[in-house]
N, C-alpha and C positions, 0 to 999 in steps of 0.2 A: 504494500500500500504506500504509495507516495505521500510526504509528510505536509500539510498546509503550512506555506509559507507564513513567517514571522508579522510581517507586515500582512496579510490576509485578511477578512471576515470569515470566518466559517460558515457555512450553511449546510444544512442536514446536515447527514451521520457522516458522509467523508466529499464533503464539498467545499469549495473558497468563492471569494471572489475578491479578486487584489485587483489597485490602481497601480496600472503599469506605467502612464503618465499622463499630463494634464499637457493643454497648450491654449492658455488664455485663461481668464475669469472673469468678474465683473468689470474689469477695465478696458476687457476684449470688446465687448458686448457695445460699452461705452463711445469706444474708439469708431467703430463701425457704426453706429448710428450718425456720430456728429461731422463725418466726413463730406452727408450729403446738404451740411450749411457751407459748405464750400471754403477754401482757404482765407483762412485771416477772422475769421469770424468768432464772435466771445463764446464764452460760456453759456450753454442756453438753460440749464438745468442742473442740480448738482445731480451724482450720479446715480443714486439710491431712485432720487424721481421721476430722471430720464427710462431708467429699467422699468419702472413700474409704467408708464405711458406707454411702453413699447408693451407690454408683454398685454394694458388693460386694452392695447388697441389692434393685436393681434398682428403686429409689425416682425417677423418672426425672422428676417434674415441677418439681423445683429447676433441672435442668439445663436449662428449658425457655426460663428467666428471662433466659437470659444468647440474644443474637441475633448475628447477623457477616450484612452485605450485601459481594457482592464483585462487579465487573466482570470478566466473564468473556469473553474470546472463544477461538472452538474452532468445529473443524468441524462439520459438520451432522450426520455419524453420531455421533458423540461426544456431541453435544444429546442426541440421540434417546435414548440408554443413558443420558444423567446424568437428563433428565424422568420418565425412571420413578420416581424417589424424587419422590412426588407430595404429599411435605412442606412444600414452600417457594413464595417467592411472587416471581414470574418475571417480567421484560418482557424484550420480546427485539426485537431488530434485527426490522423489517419488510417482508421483501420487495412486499409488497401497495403500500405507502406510498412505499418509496426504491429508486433502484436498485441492484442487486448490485453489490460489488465484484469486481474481480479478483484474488482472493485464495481460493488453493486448496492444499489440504493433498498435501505429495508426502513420502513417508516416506524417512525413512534406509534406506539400502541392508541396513543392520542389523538392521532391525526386518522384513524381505522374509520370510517363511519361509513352509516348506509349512503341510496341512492337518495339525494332529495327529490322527494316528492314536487316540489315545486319548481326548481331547477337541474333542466337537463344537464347542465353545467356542473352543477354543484354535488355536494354533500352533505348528512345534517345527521343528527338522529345519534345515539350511546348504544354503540354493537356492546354483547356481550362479550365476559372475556373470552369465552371459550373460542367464542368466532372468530373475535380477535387474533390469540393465537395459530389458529387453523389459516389464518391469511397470512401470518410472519412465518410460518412453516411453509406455504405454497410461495413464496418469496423466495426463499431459502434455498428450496426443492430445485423449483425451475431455475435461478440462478445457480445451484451449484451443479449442476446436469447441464446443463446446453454450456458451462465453460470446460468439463470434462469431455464433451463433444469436440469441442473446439478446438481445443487441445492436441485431442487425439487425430483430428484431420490435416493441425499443422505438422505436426509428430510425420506426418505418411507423404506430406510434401503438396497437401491443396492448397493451392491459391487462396491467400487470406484472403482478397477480397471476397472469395465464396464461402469461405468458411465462414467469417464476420457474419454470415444471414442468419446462424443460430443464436445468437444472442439476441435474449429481449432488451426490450426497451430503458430498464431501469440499471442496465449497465453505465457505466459513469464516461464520460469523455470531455474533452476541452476544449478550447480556444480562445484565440484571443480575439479581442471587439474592442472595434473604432470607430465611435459614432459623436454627432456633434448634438451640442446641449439642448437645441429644440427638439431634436429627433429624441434624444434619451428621455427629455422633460414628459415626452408624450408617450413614451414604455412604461415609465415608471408612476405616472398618471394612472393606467390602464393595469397594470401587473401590483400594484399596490394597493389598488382598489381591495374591499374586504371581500367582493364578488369573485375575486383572483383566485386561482387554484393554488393553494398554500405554498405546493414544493414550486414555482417559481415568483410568488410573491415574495418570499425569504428573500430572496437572490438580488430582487425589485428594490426593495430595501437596504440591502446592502449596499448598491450601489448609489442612492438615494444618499446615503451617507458621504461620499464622496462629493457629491453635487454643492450638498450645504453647507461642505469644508471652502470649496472652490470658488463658484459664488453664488454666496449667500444671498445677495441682495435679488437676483435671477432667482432662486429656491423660494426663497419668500413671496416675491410679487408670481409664482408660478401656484402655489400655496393660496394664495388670497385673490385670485382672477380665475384662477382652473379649477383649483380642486376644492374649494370651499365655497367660490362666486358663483352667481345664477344670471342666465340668459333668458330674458321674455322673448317668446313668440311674437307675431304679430295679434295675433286670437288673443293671449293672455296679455298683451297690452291692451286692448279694446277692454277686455273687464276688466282692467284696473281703473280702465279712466271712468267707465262706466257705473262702478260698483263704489271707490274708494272717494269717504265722504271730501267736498271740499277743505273741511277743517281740518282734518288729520293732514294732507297736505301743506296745507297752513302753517300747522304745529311743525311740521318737518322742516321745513324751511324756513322758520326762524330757529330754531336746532342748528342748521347749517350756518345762519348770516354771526350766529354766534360762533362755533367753527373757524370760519375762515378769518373773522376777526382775528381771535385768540390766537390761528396759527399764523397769519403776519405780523400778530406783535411780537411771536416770541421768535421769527425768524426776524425783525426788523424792530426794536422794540422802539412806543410811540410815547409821545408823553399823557399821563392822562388825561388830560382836556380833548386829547382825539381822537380818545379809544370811540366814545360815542360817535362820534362823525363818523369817521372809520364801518364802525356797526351799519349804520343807516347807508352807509356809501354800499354794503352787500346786501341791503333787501329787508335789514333788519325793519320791524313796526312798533318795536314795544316803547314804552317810556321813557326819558333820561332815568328816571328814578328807577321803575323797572332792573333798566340794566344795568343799573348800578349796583344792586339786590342781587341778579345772578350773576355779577361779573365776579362781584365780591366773595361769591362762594364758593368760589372754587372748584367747581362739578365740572366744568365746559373739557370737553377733548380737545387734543390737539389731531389734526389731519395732515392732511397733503391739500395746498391751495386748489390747486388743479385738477385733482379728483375733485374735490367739494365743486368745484363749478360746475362740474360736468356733470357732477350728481343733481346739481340746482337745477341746471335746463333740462335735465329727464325729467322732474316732478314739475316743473312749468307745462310742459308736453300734455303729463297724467293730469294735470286738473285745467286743460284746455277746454 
């Protein structure tokens, strides 16, 4: 059995996934969006805010810039589900070339469960032990028989390549993968989901880990627009506008005129005499005294200027 490297994640019973290198990060990402305000031109964003406009407005070929190669090994059916993201560029361990190892995937007792009922995909349900066992044993069985076969047909002088057709699926093999970070952004989106079939969700993750060392600022704004953010239809915007009272509306967008306040004073800080102007200058209605009541108390979030606007004329829209 070959040893998981020092620097590695382990995944399952004899699996890794190591970063073999990086090339770029959030300044990659940075670098290639601001090339197209052309030379000489300032600063238009610091860079945290620029990533997060790119990523909220699905501007995807900055993200392209930045690359991660990793050494992977995993089972065979697990290959199979990761190769369909037909983004990245693969060598892989070669049964044709070398001979197989003895090295085969057997799952935790934990992970044994029935068919779900409700997904064809999935699994759900507390096998008993005994069944349990009787599946780590059929593991076992056909694993250590088709590599006794194997064996014995390389022993007599067959063509590995033809040999290799007895071995199932949860025999272990490698490679390495090199893919850039919007392509990975979108494996690990999809393979990390909790809808993922476990033994390559591990893996999803593990590399997912790499991502948020490298950059963060891309993991974050891909976290807070992808995988936790929500897209209206055209149909479920028409019942929001239709259904959602004007006053809640209202209430939201003085919520916000307070927001962008707060978040320009403390990127730009004003003196108090203008914080109120300031408020009324983004849409604010309430009182001087009012706002001097919730300025005072300390509750108001801080945002991002530029989200908040953009969030301000989607709800102008909704209560049009």
């Amino acid at each position: 059995m070959t040893q998981v490297p020092e620097d590695a994640i382990k995944c399952l019973d004899k699996g890794f996934v190591r970063l073999v290198d990086s090339m770029g990060g959030d300044d990659a990402i940075v670098q290639a969006a601001r090339v197209s305000y052309g030379q000489g031109t300032s600063k238009v964003s610091q860079d945290r805010g620029l990533i997060r406009y790119l990523m909220r407005h699905r501007h995807t070929t900055p993200f392209e810039m930045v690359e991660f190669k990793f050494h992977c090994k995993m089972p065979i059916f697990v290959a199979r589900q990761w190769v369909r993201h037909r983004t990245a560029n693969i060598n892989e361990y070669s049964l044709r070339y070398s001979e197989a190892r003895d090295e085969f995937y057997f799952p935790d007792p934990e992970h044994i469960q029935f068919q779900s009922a409700l997904n064809k995909q999935g699994r759900s349900g507390e096998v008993p032990l005994e069944l349990k066992q009787k599946v780590l044993d059929y593991f076992k069985e056909i694993s250590e028989r088709s590599f006794t076969m194997y064996q014995e047909l390389n022993e007599e002088g067959i063509a590995r390549e033809l040999a290799r057709s007895l071995l199932p699926v949860n025999i272990y093999t490698e490679w390495y993968w090199k893919n850039d970070l919007h392509n990975l952004l979108h494996f690990i989106g999809l393979r990390s989901d909790s809808h993922a079939q476990y033994e390559i969700r591990v893996y999803s993750d593990a590399m997912a880990v790499s991502v948020k060392a490298v950059a963060p600022f891309a993991w974050e704004a891909y976290q807070d627009y992808v995988v936790h953010g929500m897209r209206f239809s055209r149909i479920e915007q028409n019942l929001l506008e239709k259904q959602l009272p004007p006053r809640v509306v209202d209430d939201i967008l003085e919520d916000v005129a307070y927001q962008i306040t707060a978040t320009m004073h403390k990127n730009k800080p004003r003196a108090e005499a203008d914080l109120y102007p300031l408020y009324q200058e983004q849409g604010g209605s309430d009182s001087e005294e009012d706002f001097k009541l919730k300025w005072d108390s300390g509750e108001i979030e801080i945002g991002n200027v530029r989200e908040l606007r953009e969030f301000r004329s989607k709800l102008k829209k909704i209560k049009k």
